[in-house]
N, C-alpha and C positions, 0 to 999 in steps of 0.2 A: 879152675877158671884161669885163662891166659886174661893177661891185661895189657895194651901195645900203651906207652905214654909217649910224648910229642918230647925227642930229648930235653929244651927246655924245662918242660914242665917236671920232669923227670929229677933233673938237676937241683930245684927250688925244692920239691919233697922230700928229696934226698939228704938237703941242707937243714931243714927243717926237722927232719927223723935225728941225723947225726948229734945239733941240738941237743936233741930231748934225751939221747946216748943210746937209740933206740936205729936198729936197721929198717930197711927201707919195707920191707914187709911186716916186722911190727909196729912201727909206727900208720901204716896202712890199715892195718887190722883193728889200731885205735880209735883210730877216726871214723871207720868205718862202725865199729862196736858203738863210739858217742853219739852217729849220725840216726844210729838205728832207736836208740835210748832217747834222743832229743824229740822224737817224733811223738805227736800229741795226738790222740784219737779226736776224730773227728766227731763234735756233739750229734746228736740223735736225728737226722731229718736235716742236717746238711748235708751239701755237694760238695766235691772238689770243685775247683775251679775250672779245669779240663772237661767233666759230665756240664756242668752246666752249659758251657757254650756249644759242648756236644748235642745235646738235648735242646739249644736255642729254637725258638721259632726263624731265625734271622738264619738259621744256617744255612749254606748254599747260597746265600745272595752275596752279589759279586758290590761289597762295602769298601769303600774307600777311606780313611780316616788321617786326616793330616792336622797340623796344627801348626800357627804361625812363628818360624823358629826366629821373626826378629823383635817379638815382646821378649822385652826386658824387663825384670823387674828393677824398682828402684833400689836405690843403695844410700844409704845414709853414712853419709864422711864426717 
């Protein structure tokens, strides 16, 4: 598997692999190996989040959804 990263981001992984005293492909392989580990089956007769709105009644309708970006909440000083 080829992998292209965004130098940035490249850079920050790399920093973070170096850290750990770990090269940038083991440290790769870790995170990848914990992400795969961290993953929780899904209970019996649920969806993903994705099948369900795939499956929506609502799908194909051209929805607009906005929300008022100048409520603020309050702030206590």
């Amino acid at each position: 598997m080829k992998l292209e990263l965004k130098p940035e981001l490249e850079a920050g992984l790399l920093a973070q692999a170096h850290a750990r005293g770990l090269s940038l492909l083991e440290y790769l392989n870790e995170v990848l190996a914990r992400a795969a580990v961290s993953e929780k089956p899904r209970p019996a007769g649920r969806k993903s989040l994705a099948l369900l709105f795939a499956e929506s009644p609502l799908k194909g309708l051209d929805l607009k959804f906005e929300r008022d970006q100048d409520m603020v909440r309050p702030v206590k000083l």
